[in-house]
C-alpha positions as CSV (number, residue, x, y, z in Angstrom):
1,X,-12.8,10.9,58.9
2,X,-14.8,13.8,59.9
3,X,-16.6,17.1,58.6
4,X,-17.3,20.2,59.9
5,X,-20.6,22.8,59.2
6,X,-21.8,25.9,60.6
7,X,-24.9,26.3,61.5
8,X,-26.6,29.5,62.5
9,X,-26.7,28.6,66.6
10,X,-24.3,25.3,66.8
11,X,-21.1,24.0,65.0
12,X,-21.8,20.1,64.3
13,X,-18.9,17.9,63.7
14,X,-19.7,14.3,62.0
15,X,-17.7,11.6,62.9
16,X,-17.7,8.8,60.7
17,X,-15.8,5.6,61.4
18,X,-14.5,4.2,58.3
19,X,-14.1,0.4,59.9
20,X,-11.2,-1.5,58.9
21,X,-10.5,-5.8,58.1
22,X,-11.6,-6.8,61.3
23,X,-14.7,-5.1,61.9
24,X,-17.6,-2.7,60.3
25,X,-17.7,0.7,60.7
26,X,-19.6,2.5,63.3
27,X,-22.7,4.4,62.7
28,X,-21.2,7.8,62.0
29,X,-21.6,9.9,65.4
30,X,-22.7,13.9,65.4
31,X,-21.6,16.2,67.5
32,X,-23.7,19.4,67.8
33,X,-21.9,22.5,69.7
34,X,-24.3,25.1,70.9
35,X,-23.6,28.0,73.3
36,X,-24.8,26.5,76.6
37,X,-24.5,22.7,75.7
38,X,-22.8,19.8,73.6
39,X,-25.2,17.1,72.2
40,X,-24.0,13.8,70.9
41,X,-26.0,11.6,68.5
42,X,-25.6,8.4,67.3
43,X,-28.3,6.0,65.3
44,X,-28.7,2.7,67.6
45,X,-28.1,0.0,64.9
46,X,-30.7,-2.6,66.8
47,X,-33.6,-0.5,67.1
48,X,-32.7,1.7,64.3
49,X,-33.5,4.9,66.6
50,X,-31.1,7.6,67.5
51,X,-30.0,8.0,70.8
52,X,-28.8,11.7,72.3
53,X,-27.0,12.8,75.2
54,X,-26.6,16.5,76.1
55,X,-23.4,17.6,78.5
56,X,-23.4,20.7,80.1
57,X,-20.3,23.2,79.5
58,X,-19.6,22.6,83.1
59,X,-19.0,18.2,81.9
60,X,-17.5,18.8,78.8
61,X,-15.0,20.5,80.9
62,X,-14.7,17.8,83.8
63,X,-14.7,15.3,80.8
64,X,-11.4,17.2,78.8
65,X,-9.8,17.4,82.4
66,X,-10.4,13.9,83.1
67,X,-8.8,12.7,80.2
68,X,-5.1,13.6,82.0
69,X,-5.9,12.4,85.4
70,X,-5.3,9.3,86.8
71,X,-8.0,7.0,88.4
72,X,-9.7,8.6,91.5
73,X,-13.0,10.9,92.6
74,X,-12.4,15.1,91.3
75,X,-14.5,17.8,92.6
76,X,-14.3,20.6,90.2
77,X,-12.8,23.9,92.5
């Protein structure tokens, strides 16, 4: 499941992981889109503390391109 807001300088998607019979859900994951980055957040269950990472434009693109490449070393052109 996921939601979707818009914000006045980002679009943040919410990723929540529902779990299923084998396992508990995930904390939820949030995904903030602003002009010149992405940010990813996610609460750290053991420490209770949420952890970020910021991707440039320039990785979010080597990340969607990597996702339909096979296993090597790319230098974006």
């Amino acid at each position: 499941m996921f939601s979707i807001e818009h914000e006045f300088d980002a679009t943040v998607v919410t990723l929540v992981d529902e779990g299923d019979d084998t396992r508990p859900p995930a904390e939820d994951v949030i995904v903030s889109a602003f002009e010149e980055c992405i940010t990813l957040s996610q609460v750290d269950p053991r420490s209770d503390e949420t952890v970020q990472i910021t991707l440039t434009m320039g990785q979010v693109h080597d990340l969607l391109v990597a996702l339909d490449l096979p296993e090597g070393v790319y230098r974006r052109e």
